[in-house]
C-alpha positions as CSV (number, residue, x, y, z in Angstrom):
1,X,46.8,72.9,35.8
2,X,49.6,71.2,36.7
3,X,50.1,70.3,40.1
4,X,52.1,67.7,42.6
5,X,50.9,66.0,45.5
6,X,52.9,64.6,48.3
7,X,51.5,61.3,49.6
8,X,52.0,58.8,52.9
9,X,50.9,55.7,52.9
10,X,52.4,53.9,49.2
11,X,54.8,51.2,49.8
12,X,54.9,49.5,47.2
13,X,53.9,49.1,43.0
14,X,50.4,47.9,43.6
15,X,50.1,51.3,45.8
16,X,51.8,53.0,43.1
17,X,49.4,51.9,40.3
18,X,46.4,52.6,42.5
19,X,46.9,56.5,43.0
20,X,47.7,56.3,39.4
21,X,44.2,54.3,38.6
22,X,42.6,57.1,40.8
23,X,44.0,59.9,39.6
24,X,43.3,58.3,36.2
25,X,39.8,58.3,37.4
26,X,38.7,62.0,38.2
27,X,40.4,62.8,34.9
28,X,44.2,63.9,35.1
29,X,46.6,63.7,32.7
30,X,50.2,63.0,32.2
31,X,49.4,61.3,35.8
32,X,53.6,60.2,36.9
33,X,53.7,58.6,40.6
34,X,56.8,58.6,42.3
35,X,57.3,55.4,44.9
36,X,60.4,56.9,46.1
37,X,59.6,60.6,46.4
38,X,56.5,60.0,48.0
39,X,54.9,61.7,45.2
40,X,52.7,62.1,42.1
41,X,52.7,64.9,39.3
42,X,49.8,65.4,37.0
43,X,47.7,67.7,34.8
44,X,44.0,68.3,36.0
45,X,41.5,70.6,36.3
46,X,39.6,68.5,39.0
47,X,39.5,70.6,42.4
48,X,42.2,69.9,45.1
49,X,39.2,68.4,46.9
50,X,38.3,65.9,44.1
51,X,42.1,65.0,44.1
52,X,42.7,64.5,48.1
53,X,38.9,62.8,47.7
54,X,40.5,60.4,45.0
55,X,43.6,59.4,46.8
56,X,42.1,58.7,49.9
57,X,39.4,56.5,48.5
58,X,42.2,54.3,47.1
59,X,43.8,54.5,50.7
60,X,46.3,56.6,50.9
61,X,47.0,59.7,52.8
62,X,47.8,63.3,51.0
63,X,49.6,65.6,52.9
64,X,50.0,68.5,50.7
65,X,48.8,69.5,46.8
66,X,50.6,71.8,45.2
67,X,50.4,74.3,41.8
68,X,54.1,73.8,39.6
């Protein structure tokens, strides 16, 4: 399923790469990170609670997932 999250927290590449590495990590796919939008899109079938787990561990705060 493809969803997007919306994130606070990244401010720069290293935060960037980091949601990527732990979205990597619970599985997703096609796993883009937007610096500028505040954003990352990817194709998973982890739970919404896996993925707000997963981004938090790495330090960053999600503020909404959606389905697209």
């Amino acid at each position: 399923m493809k969803k997007k999250i919306l994130i606070e927290g990244m401010s720069c590449g290293h935060c960037v790469k980091h949601v990527e590495e732990a979205l990597n990590e619970i599985g997703a796919k096609d796993v883009s990170v937007s610096l500028e939008g505040k954003s990352a899109s990817l194709d998973t079938s982890a739970s919404d609670e896996e993925i707000k787990n997963a981004v938090e561990d790495a330090g960053y705060d999600v503020v909404t997932i959606e389905n697209v």
